[in-house]
C-alpha positions in Angstrom: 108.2 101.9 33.9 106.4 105.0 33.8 102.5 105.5 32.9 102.3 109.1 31.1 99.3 111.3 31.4 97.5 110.6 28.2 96.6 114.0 27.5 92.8 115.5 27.9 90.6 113.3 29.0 87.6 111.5 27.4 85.5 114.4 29.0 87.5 116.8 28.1 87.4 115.8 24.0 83.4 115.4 23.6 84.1 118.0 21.4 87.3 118.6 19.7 88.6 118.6 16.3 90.2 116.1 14.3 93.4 116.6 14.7 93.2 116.7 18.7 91.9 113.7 18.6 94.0 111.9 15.6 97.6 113.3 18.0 95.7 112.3 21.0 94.7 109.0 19.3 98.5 108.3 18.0 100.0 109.3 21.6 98.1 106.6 23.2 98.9 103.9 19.9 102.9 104.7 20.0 103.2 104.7 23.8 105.5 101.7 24.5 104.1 101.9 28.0 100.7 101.0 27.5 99.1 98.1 28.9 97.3 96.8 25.8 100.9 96.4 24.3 101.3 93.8 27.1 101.3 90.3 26.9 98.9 87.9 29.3 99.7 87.7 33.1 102.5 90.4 32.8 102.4 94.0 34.1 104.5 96.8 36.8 103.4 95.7 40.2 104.9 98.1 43.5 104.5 96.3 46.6 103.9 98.8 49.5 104.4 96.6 52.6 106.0 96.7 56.0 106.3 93.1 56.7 109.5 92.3 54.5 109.1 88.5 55.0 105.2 88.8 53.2 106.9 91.6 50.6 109.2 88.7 49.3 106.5 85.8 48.8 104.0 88.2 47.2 107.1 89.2 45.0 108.1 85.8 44.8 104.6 84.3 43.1 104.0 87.1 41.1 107.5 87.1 39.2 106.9 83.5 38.7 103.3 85.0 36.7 105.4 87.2 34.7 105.2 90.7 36.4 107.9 92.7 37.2 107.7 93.7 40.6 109.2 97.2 42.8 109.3 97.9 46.4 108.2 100.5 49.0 108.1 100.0 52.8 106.2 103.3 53.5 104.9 106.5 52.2 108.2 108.5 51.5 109.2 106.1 49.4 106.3 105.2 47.6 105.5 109.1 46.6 109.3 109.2 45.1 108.9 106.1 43.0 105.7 107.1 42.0 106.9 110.4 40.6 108.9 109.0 38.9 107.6 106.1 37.5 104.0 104.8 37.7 103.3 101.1 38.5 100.5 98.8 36.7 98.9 98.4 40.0 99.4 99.0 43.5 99.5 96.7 46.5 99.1 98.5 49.7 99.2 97.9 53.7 96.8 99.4 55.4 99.0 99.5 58.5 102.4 101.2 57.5 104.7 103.6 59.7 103.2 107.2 59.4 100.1 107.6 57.3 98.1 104.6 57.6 96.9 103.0 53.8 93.8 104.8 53.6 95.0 108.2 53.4 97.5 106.9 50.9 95.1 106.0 49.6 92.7 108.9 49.1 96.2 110.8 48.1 96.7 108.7 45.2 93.4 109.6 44.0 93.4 112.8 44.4 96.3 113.1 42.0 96.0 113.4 38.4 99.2 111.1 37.7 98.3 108.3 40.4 94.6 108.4 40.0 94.2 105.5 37.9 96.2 103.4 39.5 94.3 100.2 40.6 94.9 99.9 44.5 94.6 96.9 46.3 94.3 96.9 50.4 96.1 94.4 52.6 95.1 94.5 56.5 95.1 92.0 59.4 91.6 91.2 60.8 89.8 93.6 58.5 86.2 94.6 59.5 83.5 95.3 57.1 83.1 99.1 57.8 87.3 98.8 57.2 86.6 97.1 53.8 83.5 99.9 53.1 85.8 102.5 53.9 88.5 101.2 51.1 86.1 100.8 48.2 85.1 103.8 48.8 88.6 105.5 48.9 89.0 103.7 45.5 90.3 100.6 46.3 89.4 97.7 44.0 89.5 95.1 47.0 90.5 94.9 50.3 92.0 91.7 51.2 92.1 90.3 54.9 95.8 88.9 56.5 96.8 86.4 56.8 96.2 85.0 53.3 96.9 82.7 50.2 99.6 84.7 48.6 98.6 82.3 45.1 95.2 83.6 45.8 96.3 87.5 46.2 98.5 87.1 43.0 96.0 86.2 41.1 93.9 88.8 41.9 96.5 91.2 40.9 96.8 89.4 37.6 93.0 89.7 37.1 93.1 93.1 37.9 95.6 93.6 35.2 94.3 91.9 32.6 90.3 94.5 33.3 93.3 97.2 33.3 94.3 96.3 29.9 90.2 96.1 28.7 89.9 99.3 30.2 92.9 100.7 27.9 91.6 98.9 24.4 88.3 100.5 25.5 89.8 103.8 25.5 91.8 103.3 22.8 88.5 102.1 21.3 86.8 105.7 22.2 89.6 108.0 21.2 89.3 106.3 17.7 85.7 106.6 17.7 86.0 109.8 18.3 88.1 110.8 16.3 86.3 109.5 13.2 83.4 111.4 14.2 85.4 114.4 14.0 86.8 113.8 11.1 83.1 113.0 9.6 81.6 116.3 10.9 84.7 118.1 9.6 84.1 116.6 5.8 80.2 117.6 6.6 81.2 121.1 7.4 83.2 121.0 4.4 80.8 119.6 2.0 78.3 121.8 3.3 80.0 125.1 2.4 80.6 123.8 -0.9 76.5 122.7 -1.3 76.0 126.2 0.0 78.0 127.3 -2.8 76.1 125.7 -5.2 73.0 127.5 -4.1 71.7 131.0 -5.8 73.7 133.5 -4.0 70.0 135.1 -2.7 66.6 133.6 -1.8 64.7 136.2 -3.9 66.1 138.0 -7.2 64.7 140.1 -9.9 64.8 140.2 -13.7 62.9 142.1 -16.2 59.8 140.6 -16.7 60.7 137.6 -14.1 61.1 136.9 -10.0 62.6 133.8 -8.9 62.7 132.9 -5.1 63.7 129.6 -3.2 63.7 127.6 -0.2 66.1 124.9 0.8 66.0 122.9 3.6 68.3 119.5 3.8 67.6 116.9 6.9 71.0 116.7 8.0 73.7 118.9 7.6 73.9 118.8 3.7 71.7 117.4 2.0 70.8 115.6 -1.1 68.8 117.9 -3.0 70.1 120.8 -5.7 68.5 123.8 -7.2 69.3 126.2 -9.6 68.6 128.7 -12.2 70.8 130.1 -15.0 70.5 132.3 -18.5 71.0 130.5 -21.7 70.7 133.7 -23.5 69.1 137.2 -23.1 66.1 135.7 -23.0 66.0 132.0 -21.7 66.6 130.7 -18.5 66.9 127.2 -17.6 65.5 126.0 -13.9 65.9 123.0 -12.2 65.5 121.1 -8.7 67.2 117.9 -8.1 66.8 115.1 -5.4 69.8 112.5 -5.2 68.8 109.1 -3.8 70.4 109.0 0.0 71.7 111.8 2.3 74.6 112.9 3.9 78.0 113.3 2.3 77.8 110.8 -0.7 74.5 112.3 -2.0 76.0 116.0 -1.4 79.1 115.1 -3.4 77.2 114.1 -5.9 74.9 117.1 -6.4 78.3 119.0 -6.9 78.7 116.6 -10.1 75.1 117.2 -11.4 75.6 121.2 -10.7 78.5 120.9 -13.3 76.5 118.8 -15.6 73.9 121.3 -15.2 75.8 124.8 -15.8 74.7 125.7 -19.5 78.1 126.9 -20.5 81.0 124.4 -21.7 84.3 124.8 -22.7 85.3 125.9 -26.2 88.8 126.0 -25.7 91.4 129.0 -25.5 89.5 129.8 -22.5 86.5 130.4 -24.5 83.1 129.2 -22.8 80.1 128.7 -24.9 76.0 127.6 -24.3 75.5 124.0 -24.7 72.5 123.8 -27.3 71.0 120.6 -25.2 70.7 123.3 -22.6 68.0 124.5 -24.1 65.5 121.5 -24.4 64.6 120.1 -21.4 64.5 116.2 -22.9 67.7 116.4 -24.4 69.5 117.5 -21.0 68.0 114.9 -19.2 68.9 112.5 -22.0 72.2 114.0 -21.2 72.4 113.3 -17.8 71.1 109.9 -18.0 74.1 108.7 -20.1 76.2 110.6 -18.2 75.2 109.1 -14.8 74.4 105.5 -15.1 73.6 103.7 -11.9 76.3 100.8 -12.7 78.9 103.5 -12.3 77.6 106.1 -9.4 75.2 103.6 -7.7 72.5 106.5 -6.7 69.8 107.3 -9.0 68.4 110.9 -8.9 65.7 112.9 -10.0 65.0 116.2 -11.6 62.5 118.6 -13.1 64.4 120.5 -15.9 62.3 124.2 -17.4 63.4 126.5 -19.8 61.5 130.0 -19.6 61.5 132.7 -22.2 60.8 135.5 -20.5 59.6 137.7 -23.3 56.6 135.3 -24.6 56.3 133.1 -21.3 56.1 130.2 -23.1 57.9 127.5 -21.3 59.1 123.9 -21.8 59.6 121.3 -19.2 60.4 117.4 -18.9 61.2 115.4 -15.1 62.8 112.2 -14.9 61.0 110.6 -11.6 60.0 113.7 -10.2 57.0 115.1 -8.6 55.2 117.2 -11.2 55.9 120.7 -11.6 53.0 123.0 -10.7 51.4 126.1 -12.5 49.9 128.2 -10.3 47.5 130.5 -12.6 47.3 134.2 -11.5 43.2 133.6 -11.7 43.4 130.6 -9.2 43.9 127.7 -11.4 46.2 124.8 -10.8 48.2 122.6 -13.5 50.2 120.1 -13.3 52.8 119.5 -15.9 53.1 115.5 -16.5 55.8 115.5 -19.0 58.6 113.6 -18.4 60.0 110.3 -17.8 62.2 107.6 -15.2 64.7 108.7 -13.0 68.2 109.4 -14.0 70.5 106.2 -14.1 67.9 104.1 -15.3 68.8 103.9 -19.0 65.6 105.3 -20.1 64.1 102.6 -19.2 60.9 105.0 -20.1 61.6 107.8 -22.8 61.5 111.3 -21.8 59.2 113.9 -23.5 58.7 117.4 -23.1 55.3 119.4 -21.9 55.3 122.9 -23.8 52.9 125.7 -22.2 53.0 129.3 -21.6 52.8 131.4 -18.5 50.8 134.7 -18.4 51.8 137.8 -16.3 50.8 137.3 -12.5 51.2 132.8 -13.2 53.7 131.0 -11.0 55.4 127.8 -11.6 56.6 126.0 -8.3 59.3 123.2 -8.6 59.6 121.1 -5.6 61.1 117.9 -4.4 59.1 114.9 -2.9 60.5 115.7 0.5 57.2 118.4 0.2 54.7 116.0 -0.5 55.8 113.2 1.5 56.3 114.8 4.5 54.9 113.2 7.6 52.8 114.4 10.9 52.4 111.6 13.5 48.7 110.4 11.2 49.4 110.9 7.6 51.3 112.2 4.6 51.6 116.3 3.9 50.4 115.4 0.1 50.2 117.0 -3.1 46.4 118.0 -2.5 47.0 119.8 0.3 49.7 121.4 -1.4 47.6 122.7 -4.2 45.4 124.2 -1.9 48.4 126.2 -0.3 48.7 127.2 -4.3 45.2 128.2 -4.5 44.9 130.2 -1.1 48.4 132.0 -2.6 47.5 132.6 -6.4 48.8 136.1 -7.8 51.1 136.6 -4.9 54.9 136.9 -5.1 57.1 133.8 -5.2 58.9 134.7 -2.2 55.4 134.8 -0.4 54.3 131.3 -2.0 57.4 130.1 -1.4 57.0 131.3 2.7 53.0 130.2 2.6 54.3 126.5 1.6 57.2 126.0 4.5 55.0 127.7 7.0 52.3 125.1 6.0 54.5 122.0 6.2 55.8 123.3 9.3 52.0 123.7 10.6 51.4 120.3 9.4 54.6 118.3 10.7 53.8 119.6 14.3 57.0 118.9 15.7 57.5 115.1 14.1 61.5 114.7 12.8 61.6 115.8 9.1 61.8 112.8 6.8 63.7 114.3 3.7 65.3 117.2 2.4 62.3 120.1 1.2 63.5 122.4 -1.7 60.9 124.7 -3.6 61.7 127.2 -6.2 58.9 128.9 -7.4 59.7 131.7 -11.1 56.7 134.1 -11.6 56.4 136.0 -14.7 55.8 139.1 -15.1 55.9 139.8 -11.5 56.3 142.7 -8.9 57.6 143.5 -6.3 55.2 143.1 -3.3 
């Protein structure tokens, strides 16, 4: 019976990718050879033993436990049944002809092939620096002759069955492993396709109208979702979404809502036109409530929803569970648009309604998810107060420089302490320049 090299070692596949560790992981399941496919008590035992007469009882009582047993009577032979074909567990005489059972020993370890091979030492009147010396070579015990050859077989059988633990536990690892790799490998994945949903630039330009952003998720995609798109030559539609949760399940979903959310729908023959509830705030998130109820998806979300015309500044805006958007006046002032109504999923359970207002050259308005507000230091929450006065300190400014003055704040603020939640801003200032 020979035990195969099972590839790289646990080391060696920290970090690998899935397939490396899915062959890796089916090599260890499909080789007939491995201990875990073993029953109880059995097992490949090679006697290495100069005394024949003590070779055959050993041999004897362990055959009658089920193991299949081979013999060597010195080092020669052992090295050529080794090669080609690697015992359970090894038996060894400390005193042989030639090389004594230590340096055997410390051979076998040295050896990729042989290494694991669990060694036990046989040795008339061993001494305690002997037995040192052996445990230290590898050995998993050194047993003194003359002995109880029930006793030594039963040790062999114990060490056989920790050898088959020791196999389900790296069979165990390589599977653990191996999901991990696969989990980071749908995270890289379904973080390329978040990034994709993502304004292609932090900062752009329109007449009459800068938009810039921020996005930071905790992990390595995220939950939250923003966005920005024309409805017509004059309208655009903004939004910033939070899904209940993190991680994968919460990013898949924001792909959903980002479809929901584009204002163009098939006409057919190819033809795309603007879907009219794209234009009122109330009626999209009306929308999306029926859309995504919670007894079908099982994750909630919440939005903030404005539509801009950028030729009058008036504005319209409605938030299902969100944290209020926030007009930052070119003067100073702050407003807080209150409009709105329950989260997404919900049924309504509240109606929504719609805030109207109007921006005037120089005004911001900041969108933002509650990952802002919330935010905590190691004493207390980041808030929306302290937010406003960010707003204040920043009035007139570009958005690209609000949006820099409010992550540089939190940042200020969090002092180091583990982010609890995505943070997504998106701040559109009308009539803007460029600073």
């Amino acid at each position: 019976m020979e035990t195969k090299v099972l590839g790289p070692s646990l080391a060696s596949l920290q970090v690998a990718d899935a397939a490396t560790l899915r062959d890796s992981t089916h090599y260890l399941r499909e080789s007939g050879d491995s201990l875990v496919e073993r029953g109880r008590g059995t097992g490949s035992v090679q006697l290495v033993m100069a005394n024949t007469n003590e070779r055959r009882q050993l041999a004897k009582t362990l055959a009658n436990l089920g193991c299949r047993v081979t013999f060597a009577s010195d080092e020669e032979t052992l090295l050529q049944m080794t090669a080609r074909q690697q015992p359970d567990l090894l038996v060894l005489d400390i005193v042989l002809p030639g090389r004594d059972g230590f340096q055997i020993c410390a051979e076998l370890r040295l050896e990729e092939r042989t290494r694991h091979i669990p060694v036990i030492l046989l040795s008339p009147n061993l001494a305690a620096e002997e037995k040192i010396r052996g445990l230290r070579l590898g050995a998993v015990d050194c047993i003194t002759k003359p002995c109880d050859w029930a006793e030594v077989a039963a040790q062999v059988c114990s060490q056989l069955e920790l050898g088959r633990v020791r196999s389900q536990l790296v069979l165990a690892n390589f599977d653990l492993l191996a999901v991990q790799a696969q989990h980071q490998a749908e995270l890289k994945a379904a973080a390329a396709v978040q990034k994709s949903l993502l304004p292609p630039v932090a900062t752009e330009d329109f007449k009459d109208l800068r938009i810039s952003w921020r996005f930071s998720p905790l992990d390595q995609v995220g939950g939250d979702l923003l966005g920005y798109a024309w409805l017509d030559d004059d309208h655009l539609a903004a939004y910033v979404v939070d899904v209940c949760g993190h991680g994968l399940p919460a990013a898949m979903m924001t792909a959903a809502i980002s479809i929901s959310l584009s204002p163009s729908v098939a006409a057919g023959d190819g033809v795309q036109v603007k879907q009219r509830t794209a234009f009122s705030p109330k009626e999209m998130l009306e929308k999306l409530d029926r859309e995504y109820p919670i007894e079908r998806f099982d994750r909630p979300f919440t939005i903030s929803y404005l539509v801009l015309n950028r030729k009058s500044g008036e504005f319209r805006c409605s938030r299902a569970g969100h944290p209020m958007p926030i007009i930052v006046r070119n003067a100073g002032g702050i407003e807080l648009i209150e409009a709105g109504g329950t989260m997404i999923g919900l049924d309504r359970m509240l109606p929504f309604d719609e805030g109207v207002g109007r921006l005037n050259p120089g005004d911001s308005i900041l969108l933002y998810s509650d990952g802002v507000t919330e935010c905590r230091n190691l004493s207390e929450s980041y808030g929306l107060e302290r937010l406003c006065n960010v707003l204040r300190r920043s009035s007139g400014r570009s958005p690209e420089v609000l949006c820099n003055n409010i992550m540089a704040d939190l940042l200020s603020f969090n002092s180091g302490v583990a982010m609890q939640d995505d943070n997504t801003i998106l701040v559109l200032t009308y009539g803007a320049s460029q600073e």
